[in-house]
N, C-alpha and C positions, 0 to 999 in steps of 0.2 A: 500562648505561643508555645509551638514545640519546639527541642532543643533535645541536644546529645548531653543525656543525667541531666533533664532541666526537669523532672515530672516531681509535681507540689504534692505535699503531702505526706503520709502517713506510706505511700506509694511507691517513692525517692528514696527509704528508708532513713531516713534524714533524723529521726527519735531514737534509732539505732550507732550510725556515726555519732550523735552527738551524748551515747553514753559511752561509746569506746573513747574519745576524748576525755568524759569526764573519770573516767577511771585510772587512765595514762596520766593523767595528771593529778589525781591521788597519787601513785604510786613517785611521780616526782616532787609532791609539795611534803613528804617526807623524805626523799634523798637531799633535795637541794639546800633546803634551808637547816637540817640537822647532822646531813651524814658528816661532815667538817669539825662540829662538834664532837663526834660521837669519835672522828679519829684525833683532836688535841688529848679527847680524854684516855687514849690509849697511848697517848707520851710522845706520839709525833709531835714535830716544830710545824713551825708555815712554811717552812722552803718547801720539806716533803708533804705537807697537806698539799700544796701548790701544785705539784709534781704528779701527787696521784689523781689530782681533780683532770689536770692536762691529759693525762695519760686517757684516761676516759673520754675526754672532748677530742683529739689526735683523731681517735677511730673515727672521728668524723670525715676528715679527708681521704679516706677512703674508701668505706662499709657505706655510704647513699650511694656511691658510683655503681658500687657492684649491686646492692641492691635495684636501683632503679634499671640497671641495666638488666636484669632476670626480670621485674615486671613489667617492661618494657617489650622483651623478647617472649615470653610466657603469657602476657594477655591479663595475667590476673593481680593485681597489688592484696586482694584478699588474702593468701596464696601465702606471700610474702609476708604480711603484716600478722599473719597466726604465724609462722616457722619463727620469726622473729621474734615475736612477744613469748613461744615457746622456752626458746634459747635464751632470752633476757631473764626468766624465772629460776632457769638451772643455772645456769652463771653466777646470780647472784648469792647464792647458797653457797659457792665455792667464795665467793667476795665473806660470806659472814665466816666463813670458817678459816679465813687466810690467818696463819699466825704474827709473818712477819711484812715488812715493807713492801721488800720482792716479789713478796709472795700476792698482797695486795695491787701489786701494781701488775703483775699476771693476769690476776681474777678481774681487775676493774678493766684490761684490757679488753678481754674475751666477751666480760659485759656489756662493754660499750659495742663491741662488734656488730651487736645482737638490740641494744638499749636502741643506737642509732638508727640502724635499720629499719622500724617500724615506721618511726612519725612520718618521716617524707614523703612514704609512699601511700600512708593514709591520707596526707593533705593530698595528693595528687587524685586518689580515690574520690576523695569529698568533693573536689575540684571541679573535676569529671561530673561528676551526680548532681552538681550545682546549673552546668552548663552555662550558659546567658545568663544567668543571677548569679555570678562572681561576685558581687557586691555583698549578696546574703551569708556566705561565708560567716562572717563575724556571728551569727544565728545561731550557728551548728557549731562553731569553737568557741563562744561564752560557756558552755557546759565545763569545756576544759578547767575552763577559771573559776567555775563552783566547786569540781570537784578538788582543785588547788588550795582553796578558801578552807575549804571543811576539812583535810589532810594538815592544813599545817594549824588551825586551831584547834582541831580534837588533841592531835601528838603534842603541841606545846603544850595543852593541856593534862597529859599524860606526866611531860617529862614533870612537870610540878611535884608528882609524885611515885615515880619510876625513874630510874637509872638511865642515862642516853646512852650506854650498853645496848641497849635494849632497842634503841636505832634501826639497827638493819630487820629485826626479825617482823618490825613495823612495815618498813620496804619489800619483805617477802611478802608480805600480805598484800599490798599494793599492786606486785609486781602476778600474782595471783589473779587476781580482779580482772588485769588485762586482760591476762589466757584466756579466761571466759568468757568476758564480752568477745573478743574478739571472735572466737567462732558463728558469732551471731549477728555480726556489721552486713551491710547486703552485698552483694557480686559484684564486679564492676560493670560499667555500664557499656554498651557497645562502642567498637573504637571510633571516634570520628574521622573525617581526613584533611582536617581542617592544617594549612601550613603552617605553621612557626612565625614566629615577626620575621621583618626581613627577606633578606632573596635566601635559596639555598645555595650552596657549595656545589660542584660536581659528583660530590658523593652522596646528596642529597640530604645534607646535617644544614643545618640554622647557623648563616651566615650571622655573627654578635656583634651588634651593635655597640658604638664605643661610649654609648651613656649607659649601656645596661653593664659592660663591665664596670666600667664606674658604680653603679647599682650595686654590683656583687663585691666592691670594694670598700661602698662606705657600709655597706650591712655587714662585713667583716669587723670596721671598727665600731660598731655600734655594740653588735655582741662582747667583742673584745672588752670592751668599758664595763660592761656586765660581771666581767671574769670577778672580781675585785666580789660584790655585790653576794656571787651565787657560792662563792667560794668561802668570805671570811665575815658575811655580815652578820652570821648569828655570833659567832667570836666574837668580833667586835665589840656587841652590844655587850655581852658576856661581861665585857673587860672593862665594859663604864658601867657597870653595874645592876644588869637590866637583867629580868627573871628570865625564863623561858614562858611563861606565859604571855607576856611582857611583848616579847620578841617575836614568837608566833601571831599575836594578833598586829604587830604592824608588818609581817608578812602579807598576812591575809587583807591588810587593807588595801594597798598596794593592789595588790588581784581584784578587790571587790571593786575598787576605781575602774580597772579593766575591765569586768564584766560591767559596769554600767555603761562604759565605752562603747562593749563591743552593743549591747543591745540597743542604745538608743542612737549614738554619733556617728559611730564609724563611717557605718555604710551610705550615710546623707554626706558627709564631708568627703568621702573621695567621691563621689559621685557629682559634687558642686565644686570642689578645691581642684588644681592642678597636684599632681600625686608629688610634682615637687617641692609646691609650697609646702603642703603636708610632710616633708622627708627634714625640711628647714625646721620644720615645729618639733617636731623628735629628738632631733640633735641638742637644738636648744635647749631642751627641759634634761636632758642627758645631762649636758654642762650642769646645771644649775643642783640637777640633784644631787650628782658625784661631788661637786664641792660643796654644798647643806652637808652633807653625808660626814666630811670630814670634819669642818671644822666647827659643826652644831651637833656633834652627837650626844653631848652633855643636857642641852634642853631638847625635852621631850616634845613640845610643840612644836619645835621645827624640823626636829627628825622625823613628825607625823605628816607634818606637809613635805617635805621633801619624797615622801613615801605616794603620797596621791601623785606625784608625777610619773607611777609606775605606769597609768594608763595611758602615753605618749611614749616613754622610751621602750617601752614592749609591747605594748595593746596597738597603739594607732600607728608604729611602724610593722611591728607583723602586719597588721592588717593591709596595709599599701603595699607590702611586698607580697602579701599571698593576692593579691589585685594585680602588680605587675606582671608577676610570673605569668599568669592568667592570658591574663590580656596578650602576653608575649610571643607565647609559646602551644596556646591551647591544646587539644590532648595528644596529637602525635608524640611530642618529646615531653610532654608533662612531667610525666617521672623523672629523666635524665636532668631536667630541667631544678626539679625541688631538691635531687640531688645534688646538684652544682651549690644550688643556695646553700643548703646544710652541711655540706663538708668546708667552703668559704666560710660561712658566717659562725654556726653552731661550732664546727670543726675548727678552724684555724682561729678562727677569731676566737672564740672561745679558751681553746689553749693557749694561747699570747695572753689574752687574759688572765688567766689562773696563773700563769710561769711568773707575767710579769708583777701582778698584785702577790704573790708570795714570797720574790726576790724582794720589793718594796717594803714588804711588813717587816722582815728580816732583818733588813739593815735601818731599817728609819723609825718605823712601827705602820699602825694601823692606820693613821689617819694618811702617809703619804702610801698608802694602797688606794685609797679611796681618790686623792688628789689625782694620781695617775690614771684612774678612771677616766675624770676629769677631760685629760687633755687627750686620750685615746677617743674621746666623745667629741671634741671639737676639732681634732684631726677628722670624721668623716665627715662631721657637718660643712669643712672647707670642702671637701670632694666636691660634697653635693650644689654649695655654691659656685665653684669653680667650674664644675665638668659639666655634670649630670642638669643644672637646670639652664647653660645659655643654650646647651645640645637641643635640650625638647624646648626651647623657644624657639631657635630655627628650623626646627621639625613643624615644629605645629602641635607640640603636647605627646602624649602619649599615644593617643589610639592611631594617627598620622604615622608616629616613628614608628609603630608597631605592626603597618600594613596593614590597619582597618578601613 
């Protein structure tokens, strides 16, 4: 079958996206799970760790719009995804060398301007290049999750016997890696003219369907719940008395769940599951783990299984949602499209997150950060039961509501 970026192979450049992924996610599986660390031990509290993690997510709600709107109008997400991964490298150099708060919250600004900016529009790229095999996706972003795997167990391995000072200069090298793959991801692929879900508007924009705001509502609290997770759980661990070695490898397991997710499950279960059932399984394990998290952090077995449910509340809901959006919106508004997701979810949701698990830890401690996860996690799962699935049962499912 041909299809617009459906060509198989080595052809697709499909070994190419999927080491820009795995490098982007290098350079994140030592920001997220250490750089928090790396600022307690520079004598920040959690309100302002909280604070500077937001600051950074924030740029979310804005830097996808403008971005996907230049790749959008420009023709090329390549284009975009080098200037940005540029600008993510030099920023972050101003983030190592900030002396104080301010100064920090400056530099994580300008970072995240630039940090953000990249991934949306390479999912939109991969997206594209996938065409009619949406579903393979998970194919070409497990890379991501190897290269997250091997970043956060070489550096916890590291910190065993180096200083988490030594933090960001780990993330400049990450942030490095990008730069140069990304010169080397392939071009994008010819536009298609395929409509958007939906009727259009008079000005010819994608009339939004009121289950896919719902969509973009409960993938806001889904991230949100995250905030607590990406923000204080190396801390945490820290506090009940867990290495850094320790701590990096049940990072990494968590991901390795995920990369078996993505390569063996995903892409069979939404393709036989209604993508709502699937949206109800995410939520759920959300719950479950954000409360394991707080009140079993003390035994290690259950902190360990609590951890394998990382491949549901981020492996097999990304993956549903890079399958909606898909499905949704196909490549006309693609981009504008992944930006909407990432400034909602990654962006807002994400900063509510961090604000709110850092005002939590402050005043109560660790464990009601993690509680409040919790219930930020079963706040979208009610969306999802409430709105988003009687919606696509009187649709008729997804591909119905989405004008297929």
């Amino acid at each position: 079958m041909t299809s617009t970026g459906g060509e198989s192979g080595s052809g697709s450049g499909l070994p190419r996206l999927g080491a820009w992924y795995f490098a982007y996610f290098v350079a994140a599986g030592v920001f997220l799970p250490y750089f928090s660390a790396y600022l307690f031990d520079r004598g920040l509290d959690a309100r302002a760790v909280g604070a500077l993690f937001a600051a950074l997510t924030v740029t979310k709600l804005v830097t996808p719009w403008l971005w996907g709107w230049t790749a959008d109008r420009t023709g090329s997400r390549k284009r975009v995804v080098c200037l940005a991964s540029a600008g993510a490298l030099l920023s972050f150099a101003a983030v190592a060398a900030a002396p104080g708060f301010w100064t920090l919250f400056a530099a994580l600004l300008v970072f995240g301007f630039f940090w953000q900016g990249a991934l949306p529009q390479f999912e939109a790229l991969t997206l594209a290049r996938l065409g009619e095999r949406a579903t393979r996706y998970v194919h070409v972003r497990l890379w991501g999750s190897v290269g997250y795997v091997a970043a956060v167990t070489g550096v916890g391995a590291l910190l065993e016997r180096f200083s988490v000072a030594n933090v960001p200069f780990f993330v400049l090298a990450g942030l490095l890696l990008v730069l140069v793959v990304a010169f080397v991801i392939p071009a994008d692929p010819g536009s298609g003219g395929a409509s958007p879900a939906g009727r259009s508007d008079s000005g010819g924009r994608p009339a939004i369907p009121g289950w896919l705001v719902a969509f973009f509502l409960a993938s806001l609290a889904m991230q949100a719940s995250h905030g607590a997770f990406y923000t204080f759980f190396t801390p945490f661990l820290l506090d009940h008395g867990y290495r850094p070695g320790g701590i990096g490898a049940l990072w990494a397991l968590g991901v390795v769940c995920e990369i078996v997710l993505f390569a063996f499950f995903a892409h069979r279960w939404i393709e036989r599951f209604p993508v709502e059932r699937l949206l109800l399984v995410c939520f759920t394990a959300a719950v479950l783990r954000w409360g394991a998290t707080a009140v079993l952090a003390d035994y290690p077995v259950w902190l360990t299984v609590s951890q394998v449910l990382h491949a549901a509340t981020f492996g097999l809901h990304h993956a549903v949602a890079m399958y909606v959006l898909r499905r949704a919106f196909r490549d006309r508004y693609l981009g504008r499209a992944q930006a909407v997701y990432a400034s909602v979810s990654f962006g807002a949701g994400s900063a509510l997150g961090s604000l709110v698990a850092g005002q939590l830890w402050a005043s109560f401690g660790g464990e009601a950060a993690f509680l409040g996860a919790a219930v930020l996690a079963a706040l979208g799962g009610t969306v999802v039961a409430v709105w988003i699935r009687p919606a696509l049962a009187r649709g008729g499912g997804l591909e119905a509501a989405s004008g297929r």
